[in-house]
Each structure stands twice: as C-alpha cells, then as structure tokens.
C-alpha positions in Angstrom: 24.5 -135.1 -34.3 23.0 -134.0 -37.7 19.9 -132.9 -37.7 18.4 -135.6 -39.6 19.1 -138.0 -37.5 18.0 -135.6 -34.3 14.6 -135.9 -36.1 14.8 -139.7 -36.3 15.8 -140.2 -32.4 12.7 -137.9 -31.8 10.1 -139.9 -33.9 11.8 -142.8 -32.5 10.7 -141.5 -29.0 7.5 -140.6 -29.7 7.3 -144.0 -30.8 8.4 -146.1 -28.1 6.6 -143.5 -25.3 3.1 -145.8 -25.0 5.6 -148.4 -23.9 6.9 -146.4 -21.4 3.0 -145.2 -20.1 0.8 -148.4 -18.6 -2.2 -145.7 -17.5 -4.0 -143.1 -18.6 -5.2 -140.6 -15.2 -8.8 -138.7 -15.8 -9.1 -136.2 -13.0 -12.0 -135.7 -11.7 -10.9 -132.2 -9.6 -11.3 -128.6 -10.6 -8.7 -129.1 -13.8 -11.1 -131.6 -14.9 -12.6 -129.6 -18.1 -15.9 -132.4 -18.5 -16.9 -134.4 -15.8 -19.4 -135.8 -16.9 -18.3 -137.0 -20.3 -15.5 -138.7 -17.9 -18.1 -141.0 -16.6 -18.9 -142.0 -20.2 -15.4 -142.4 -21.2 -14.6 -144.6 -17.9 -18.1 -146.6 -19.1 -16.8 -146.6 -22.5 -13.7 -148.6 -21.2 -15.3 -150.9 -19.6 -17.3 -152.3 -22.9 -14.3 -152.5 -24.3 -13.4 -155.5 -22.1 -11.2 -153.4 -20.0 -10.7 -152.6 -16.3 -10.6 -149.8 -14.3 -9.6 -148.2 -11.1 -11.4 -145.6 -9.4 -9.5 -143.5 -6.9 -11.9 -142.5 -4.3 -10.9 -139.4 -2.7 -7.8 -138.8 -4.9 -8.4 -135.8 -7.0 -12.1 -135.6 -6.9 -12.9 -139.6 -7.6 -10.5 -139.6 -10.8 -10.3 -142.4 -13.3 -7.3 -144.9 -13.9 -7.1 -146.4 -17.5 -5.3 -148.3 -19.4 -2.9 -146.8 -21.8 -4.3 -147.0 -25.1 -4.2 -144.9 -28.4 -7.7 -145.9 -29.0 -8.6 -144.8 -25.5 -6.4 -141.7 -25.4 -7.9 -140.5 -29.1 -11.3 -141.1 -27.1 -10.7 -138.8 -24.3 -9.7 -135.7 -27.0 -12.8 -136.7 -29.2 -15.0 -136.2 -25.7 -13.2 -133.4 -24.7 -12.0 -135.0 -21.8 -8.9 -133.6 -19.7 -6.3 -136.6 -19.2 -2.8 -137.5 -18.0 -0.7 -140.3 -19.4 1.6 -141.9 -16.6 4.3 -144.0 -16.2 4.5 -147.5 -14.6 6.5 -145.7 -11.6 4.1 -142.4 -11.6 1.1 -145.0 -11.7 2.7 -147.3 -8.4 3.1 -143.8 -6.7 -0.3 -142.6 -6.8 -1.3 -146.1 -5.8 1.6 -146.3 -2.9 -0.4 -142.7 -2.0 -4.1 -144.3 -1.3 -2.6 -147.1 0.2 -1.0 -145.1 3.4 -3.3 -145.9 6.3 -3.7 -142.2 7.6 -5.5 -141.0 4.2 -9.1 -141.4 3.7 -8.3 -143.2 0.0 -8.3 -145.9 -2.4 -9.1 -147.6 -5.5 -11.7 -149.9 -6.5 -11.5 -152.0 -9.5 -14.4 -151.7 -12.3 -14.7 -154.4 -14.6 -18.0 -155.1 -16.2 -20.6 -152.3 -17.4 -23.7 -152.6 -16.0 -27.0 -153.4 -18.4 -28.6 -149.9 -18.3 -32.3 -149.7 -18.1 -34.7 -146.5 -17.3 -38.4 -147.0 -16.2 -40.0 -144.1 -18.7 -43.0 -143.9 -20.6 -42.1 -144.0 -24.1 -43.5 -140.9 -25.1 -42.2 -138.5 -22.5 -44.2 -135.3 -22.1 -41.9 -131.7 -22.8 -40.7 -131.7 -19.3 -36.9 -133.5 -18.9 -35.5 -136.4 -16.9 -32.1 -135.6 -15.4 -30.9 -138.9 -15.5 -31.9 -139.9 -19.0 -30.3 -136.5 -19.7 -27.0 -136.9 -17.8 -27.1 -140.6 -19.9 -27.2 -139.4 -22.6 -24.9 -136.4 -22.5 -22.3 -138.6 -21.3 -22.8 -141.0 -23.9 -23.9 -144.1 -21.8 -26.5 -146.7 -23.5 -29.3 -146.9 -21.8 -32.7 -149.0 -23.0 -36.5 -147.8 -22.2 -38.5 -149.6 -20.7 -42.1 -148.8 -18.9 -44.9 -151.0 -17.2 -45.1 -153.6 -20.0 -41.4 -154.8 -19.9 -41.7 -154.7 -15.8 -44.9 -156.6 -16.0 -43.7 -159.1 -18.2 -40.5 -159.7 -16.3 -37.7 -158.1 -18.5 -36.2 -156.7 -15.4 -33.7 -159.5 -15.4 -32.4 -158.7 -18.4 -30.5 -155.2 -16.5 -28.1 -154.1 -13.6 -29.6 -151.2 -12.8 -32.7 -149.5 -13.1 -33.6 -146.3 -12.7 -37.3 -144.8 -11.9 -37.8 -141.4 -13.5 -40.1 -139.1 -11.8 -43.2 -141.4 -11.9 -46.4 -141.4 -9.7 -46.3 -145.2 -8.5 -49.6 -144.0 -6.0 -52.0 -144.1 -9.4 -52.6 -140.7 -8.8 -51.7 -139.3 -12.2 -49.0 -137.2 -10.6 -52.0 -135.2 -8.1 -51.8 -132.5 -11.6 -55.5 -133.2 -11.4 -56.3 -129.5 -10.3 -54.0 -127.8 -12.6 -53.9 -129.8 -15.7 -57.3 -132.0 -15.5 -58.3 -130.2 -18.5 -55.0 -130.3 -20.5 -54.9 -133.0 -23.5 -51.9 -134.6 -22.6 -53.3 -135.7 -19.0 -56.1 -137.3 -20.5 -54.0 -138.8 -22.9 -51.8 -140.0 -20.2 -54.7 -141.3 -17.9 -56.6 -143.3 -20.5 -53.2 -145.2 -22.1 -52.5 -145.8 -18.3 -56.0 -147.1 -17.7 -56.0 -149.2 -21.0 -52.8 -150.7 -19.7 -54.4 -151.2 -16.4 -57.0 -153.2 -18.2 -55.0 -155.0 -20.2 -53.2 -156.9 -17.2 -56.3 -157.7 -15.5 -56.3 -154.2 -13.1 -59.4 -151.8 -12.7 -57.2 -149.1 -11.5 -54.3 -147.3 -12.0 -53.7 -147.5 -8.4 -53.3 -151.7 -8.8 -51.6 -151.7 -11.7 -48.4 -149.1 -10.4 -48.7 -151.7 -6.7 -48.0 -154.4 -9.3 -45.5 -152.9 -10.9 -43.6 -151.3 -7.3 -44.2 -154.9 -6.1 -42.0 -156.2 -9.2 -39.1 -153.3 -9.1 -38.9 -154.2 -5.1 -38.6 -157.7 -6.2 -35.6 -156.9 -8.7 -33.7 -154.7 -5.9 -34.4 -157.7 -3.2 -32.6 -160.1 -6.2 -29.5 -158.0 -6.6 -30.8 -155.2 -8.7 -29.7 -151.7 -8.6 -32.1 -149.0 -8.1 -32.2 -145.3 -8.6 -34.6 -142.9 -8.4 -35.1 -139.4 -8.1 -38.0 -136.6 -7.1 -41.7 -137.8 -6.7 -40.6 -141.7 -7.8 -38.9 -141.4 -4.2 -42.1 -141.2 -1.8 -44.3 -142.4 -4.3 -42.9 -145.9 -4.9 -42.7 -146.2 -0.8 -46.2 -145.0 0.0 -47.2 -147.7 -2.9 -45.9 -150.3 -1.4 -46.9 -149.7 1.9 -50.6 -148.8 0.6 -50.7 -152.6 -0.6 -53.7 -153.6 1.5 -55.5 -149.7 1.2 -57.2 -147.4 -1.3 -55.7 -144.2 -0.8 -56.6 -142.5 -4.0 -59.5 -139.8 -4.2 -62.8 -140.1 -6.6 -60.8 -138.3 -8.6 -58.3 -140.4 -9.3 -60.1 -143.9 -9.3 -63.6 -143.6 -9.5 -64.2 -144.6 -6.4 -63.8 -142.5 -2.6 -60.9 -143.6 -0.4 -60.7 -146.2 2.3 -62.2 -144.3 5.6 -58.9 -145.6 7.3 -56.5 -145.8 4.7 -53.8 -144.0 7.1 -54.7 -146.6 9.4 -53.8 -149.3 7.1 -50.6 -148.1 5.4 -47.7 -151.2 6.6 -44.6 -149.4 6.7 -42.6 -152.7 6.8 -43.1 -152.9 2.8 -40.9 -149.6 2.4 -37.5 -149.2 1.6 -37.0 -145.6 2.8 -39.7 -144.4 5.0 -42.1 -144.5 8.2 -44.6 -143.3 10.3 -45.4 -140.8 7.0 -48.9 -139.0 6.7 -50.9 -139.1 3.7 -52.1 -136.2 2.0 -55.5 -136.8 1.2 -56.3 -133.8 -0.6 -57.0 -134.5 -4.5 -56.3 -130.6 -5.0 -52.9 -130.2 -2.9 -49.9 -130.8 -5.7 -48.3 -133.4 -2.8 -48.5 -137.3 -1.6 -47.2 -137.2 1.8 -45.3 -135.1 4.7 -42.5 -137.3 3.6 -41.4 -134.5 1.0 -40.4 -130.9 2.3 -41.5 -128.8 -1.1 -44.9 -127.1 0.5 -42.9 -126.5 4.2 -39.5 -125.4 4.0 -38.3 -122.2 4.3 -35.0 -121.7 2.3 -34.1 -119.1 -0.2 -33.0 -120.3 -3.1 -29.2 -118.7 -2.2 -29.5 -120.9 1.2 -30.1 -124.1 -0.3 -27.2 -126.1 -0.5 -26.6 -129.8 0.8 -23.5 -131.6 2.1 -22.2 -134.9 1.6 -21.2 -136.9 4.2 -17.3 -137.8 3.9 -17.0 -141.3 4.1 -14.2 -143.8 4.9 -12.9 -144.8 1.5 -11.0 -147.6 3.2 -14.3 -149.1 4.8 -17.0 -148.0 3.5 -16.7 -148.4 -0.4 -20.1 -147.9 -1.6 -21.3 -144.7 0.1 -17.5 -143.0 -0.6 -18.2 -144.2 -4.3 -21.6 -142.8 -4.3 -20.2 -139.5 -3.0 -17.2 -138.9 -5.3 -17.4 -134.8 -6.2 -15.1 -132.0 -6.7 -17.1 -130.6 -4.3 -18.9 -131.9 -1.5 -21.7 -128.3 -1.1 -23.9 -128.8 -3.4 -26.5 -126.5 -4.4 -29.9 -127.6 -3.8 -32.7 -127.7 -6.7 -36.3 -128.1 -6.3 -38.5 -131.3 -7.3 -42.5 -131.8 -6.7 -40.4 -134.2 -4.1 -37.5 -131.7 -3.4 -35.8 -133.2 -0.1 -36.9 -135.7 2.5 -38.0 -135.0 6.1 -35.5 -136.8 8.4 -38.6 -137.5 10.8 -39.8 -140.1 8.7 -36.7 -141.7 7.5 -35.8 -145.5 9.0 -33.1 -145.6 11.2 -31.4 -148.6 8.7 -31.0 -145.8 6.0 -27.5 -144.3 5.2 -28.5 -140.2 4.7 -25.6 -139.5 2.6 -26.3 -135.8 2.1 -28.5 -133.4 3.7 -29.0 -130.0 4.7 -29.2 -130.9 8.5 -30.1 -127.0 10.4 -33.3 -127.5 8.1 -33.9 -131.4 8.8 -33.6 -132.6 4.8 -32.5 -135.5 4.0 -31.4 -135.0 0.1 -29.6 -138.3 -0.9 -30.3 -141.6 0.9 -29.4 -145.1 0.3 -30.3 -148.4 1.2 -29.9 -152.1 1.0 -32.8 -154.7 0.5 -31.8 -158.5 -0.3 -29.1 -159.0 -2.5 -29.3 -155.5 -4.0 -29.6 -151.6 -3.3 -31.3 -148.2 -3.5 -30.7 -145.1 -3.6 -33.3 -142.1 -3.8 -32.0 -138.3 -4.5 -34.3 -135.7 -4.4 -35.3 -133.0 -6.6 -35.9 -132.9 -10.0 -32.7 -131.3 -12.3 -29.7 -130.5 -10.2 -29.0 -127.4 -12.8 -32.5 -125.9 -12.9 -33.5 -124.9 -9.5 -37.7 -124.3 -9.7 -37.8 -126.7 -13.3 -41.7 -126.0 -14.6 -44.0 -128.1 -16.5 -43.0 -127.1 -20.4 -39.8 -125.6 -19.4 -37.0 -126.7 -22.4 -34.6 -129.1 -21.3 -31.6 -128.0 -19.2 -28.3 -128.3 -21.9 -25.5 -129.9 -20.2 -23.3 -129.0 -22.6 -23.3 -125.1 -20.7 -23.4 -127.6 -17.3 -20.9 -130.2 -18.2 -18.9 -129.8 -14.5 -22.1 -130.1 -12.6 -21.4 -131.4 -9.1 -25.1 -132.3 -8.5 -25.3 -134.1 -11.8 -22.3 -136.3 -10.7 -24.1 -137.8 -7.9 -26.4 -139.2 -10.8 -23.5 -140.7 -12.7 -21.7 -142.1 -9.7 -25.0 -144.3 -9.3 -24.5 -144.8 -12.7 -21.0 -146.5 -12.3 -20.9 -148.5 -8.7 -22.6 -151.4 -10.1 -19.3 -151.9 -11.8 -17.1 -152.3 -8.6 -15.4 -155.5 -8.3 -16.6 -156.8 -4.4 -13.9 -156.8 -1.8 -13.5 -158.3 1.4 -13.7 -156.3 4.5 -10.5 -155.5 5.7 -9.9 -156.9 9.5 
C-alpha cells in the first residue's frame, strides 16, 4: 500500500472511531487527576439533556457518558482524566456490577437539580466549603437568604443547602470575641431590620420562621444539606419553637427559667435529649457538638464511611462514593456530633466510632431528605475567622470535599424499585 493512501485509511479511522465508542468512562479512583471538576462535568451532562450512569463502587463511584466530541473536548478543557469505550467494553463493565456477589451498580442520572444555597449576600472573609466546592467544580448555584425563604421561593429548587448559619438567633454566640467588631454589628442590625420587616421582634423568631419553612421544603420533597454550626443550630431551633433560649445579650430580654424544660425534641430532624448551653460567653449552642470535649490530635482525626450495599441501599452508597473511605477529619465551631444525642431513625454514615462522633448523618422527613456533615472546610483543619479561602485548585482530589459533591448529585438519581 502507498503511503498516501496508508494516510487516508488512517484519517478514515479516526473518523469512523466515535462510531465505534457509545460511552465515555470518568474514573473516579486514584488515576482520576480532578475529582471534583468530574462532578461538574457529570452535572454539565446532564443540562445538556443527557443521561448518565453512576457506577457505585466501581472505580471509586466513576462516571458513565455518552460519547460525544462536545463532551469529550469538555473533559480536556476541565482537566478531567477520561476513557472512551466501546459498546462491548461498556456491556462488560455493566455485566461486572450486575454479578450478585459484588457490592456494585449503576444508577441512572437524568435531570440536574435546581441549585440553591441559604447565604447572606454579603458573606463576611471567612469561606463556605460548599459554595466553594460549587463553584470550583463549575456547578450553578443561585443565593438566596431569609427573604427568598420567607417569601416562598423555596419551591423554585431541588436542593438547598444551609451554610454555616446560626438558626438559634444568637448571632453565631461571637458575642464575647467579636461584640465590638464592625462587621457583627453590621450583621446584627441588617438581621434585626429584617426581623422587623416580617413582623418579628427578634432575631430568635425570625430564624424559627425561617427553620420552620426549610423543614417544610425537606417534608415536601426537598433536598437538604448542611454543614458545621447550621447542623445543631437548625435542630435546637426547631425544637426551641415554644421557648426563649437566647441570653440578654442576644435578645434584649433574659431566657425562659425552664427553657431546657421546654425544648420538644419531636420537631428535630437529627437530634435528642441535647443540653443547652446557656452561657452567652461559651463560643457553643449545645452538647450536641464535640469541638470543646474531644480529645484527638489533629494526626488522630480521621472518620470512616460506612460501606454500604450498592445493590440495596442506593442513597447512602451514593452518598459515600470516595477513592477513599478514611477520611481526615477537619474542625468546625460544630466539628462532629455526639452519638448520645443522635435519634435512633438516623443513618450515621461516617464516624470516628472509639471517640463516639458521629461526622456525616442522614435522614429522611416527608417526601424529602437531610443530610448534616460536620466541620467547617474538609481541607483546612482549625479554619479561623479572616483566614483566606482554602484554593481547591492545590486540593482538587480532596476525598472530604467529595462527600459535598455527592450531595450535590443524588438528587439526580432516577428512583428504582426495590429489588425482591
């Protein structure tokens, strides 16, 4: 054969490949070069009208697309590691997580959830992990604070997630350390204002109204995420419905006598049986949160996720895809949960058991679901008031960060029957 036509069989190849590749594989394992741009890429998909499969357990929780040049080009622009398959490489894989004996298997994705974030609009130097791991991964995402909640935009989303907000009306209990500092009075008078402005004396009534409204959402079909003090805070709110638990300090006003007394655990998603802390000047809300008593060194603290039956229990197995399954643990002004006070309805996905934390927890309520992760930035272990923003970018295969973006992607799962 001469060599011009060699080069014409070869650009005739190249040509006809795509029709010879129906899928394009993202791992999601150690050869995985971004992982968390592969959540935006998989989210990316799905706007573009297309489905997915996610292969729980195979290869970390990869990604199975669609062959596209569009979606390959994509991939390199992100800097995401991929493999394009063949019909018969594709049937094998799925032949693989179909075998009985293996904890695998795929879930179809097919729409992209409406992405919201509870967040006041002008967020104060400190960072929010999520809106951080949203945006790094290139996900939309639209702001919204007490305003939209009180005037019932919640509908318009999928999922919501709370970023680390005081819903006690408490102004975060900085009071002692930052009482003085501009930007707390700024932030207590716009609250109060807003209090005002929806018929509220106090903070404290206004952020019960608004818990009262996100529980609402969840109980309709919402999803719900929240990490570090929006945990406790938005369960000791809503069991506080009926008592004043906020100091002088916070309200104007002393606290109810018997305000323990009158806390009704039944409201809660999460938690019971919790003590208050009553102190204005302790930096905590409850003994639900582990920060002031636990004992690790920082190179002890790691969690583990529970490994869950792919097969049967979809959810929790989607909410705990990793490459790895220690993760290391990062502190929070709510850091981990004490397993004392957690209902015995709550799935406690990953914990640090010989130390009794509870780190990532999940829930159903009505039609919808919860799920609380403690700590603050799963990169930066002690992160400070002021401290600059952790940059993903030098973090990009974070293993704690995925268990934000799997949240971030389960609302997509196509609903299956229970296998019998």
């Amino acid at each position: 054969m001469s060599f011009t036509k060699r080069v014409i069989c070869f650009f005739i190849f190249l040509y006809a490949l795509p029709s010879f590749s129906a899928s394009i594989l993202v791992p999601m394992d150690d050869v995985q070069k971004n992982h968390l741009k592969s959540y935006g890429i998989a989210f990316w998909v799905l706007q573009q009208d297309k489905d997915i499969h996610w292969l729980l357990n195979y290869r970390g929780g990869s990604f199975l697309l669609p062959f596209s040049p569009e979606i390959k080009s994509e991939c390199q622009i992100r800097g995401v590691s991929f493999e394009v398959l063949s019909d018969a490489q594709s049937g094998l894989i799925f032949d693989e997580i179909a075998r009985p004996e293996v904890n695998m298997d795929a879930v179809k994705l097919q729409k992209p959830p409406r992405m919201a974030v509870y967040s006041p609009k002008g967020k104060k130097p400190w960072d929010d992990a999520v809106t951080l791991a949203l945006s790094y991964a290139e996900i939309p995402y639209e702001l919204i604070y007490d305003d939209e909640v009180m005037q019932g935009d919640l509908s318009k989303y999928d999922w919501l997630h709370l970023h680390h907000e005081d819903f006690t009306g408490q102004s975060g209990k900085f009071y002692t350390s930052y009482h003085n500092f501009k930007w707390y009075k700024d932030g207590v008078k716009e609250n109060l204002e807003r209090a005002n402005l929806y018929g509220f004396s106090k903070i404290s009534d206004l952020k019960l109204a608004v818990s009262q409204k996100i529980k609402a959402f969840v109980e309709a079909g919402g999803f719900l995420f929240a990490m570090c003090s929006a945990t406790d805070t938005f369960d000791i709110a809503l069991a506080a419905e009926h008592a004043d638990i906020c100091s002088q300090e916070f309200d104007g006003d002393p606290m109810d006598k018997n305000a323990q007394e009158e806390l009704d655990f039944s409201q809660t998603f999460a938690f019971q049986n919790f003590t208050l802390e009553t102190n204005p000047s302790v930096y905590e809300f409850s003994n639900i949160d582990v920060t002031q008593t636990r004992k690790l060194r920082q190179d002890e603290d790691y969690f583990t996720l529970f490994d869950f039956s792919a097969k049967w229990d979809p959810i929790p197995s989607m909410l705990c895809q990793n490459h790895n399954n220690l993760i290391k643990g990062f502190m929070g002004q709510t850091t981990a949960f004490n397993s004392d006070y957690i209902k015995p309805n709550v799935l406690i996905m990953g914990e640090n058991k010989a130390a009794g934390e509870a780190r990532y927890i999940h829930g159903t309520f009505g039609k919808g679901t919860w799920t609380f992760y403690g700590g603050h930035d799963p990169e930066d272990y002690q992160h400070l008031v002021g401290d600059p923003p952790t940059d993903l970018n030098l973090k990009k295969n974070s293993a704690g960060y995925r268990l934000i973006l799997n949240n971030v992607l389960f609302p997509a799962a196509k609903k299956k029957k229970r296998k019998t």
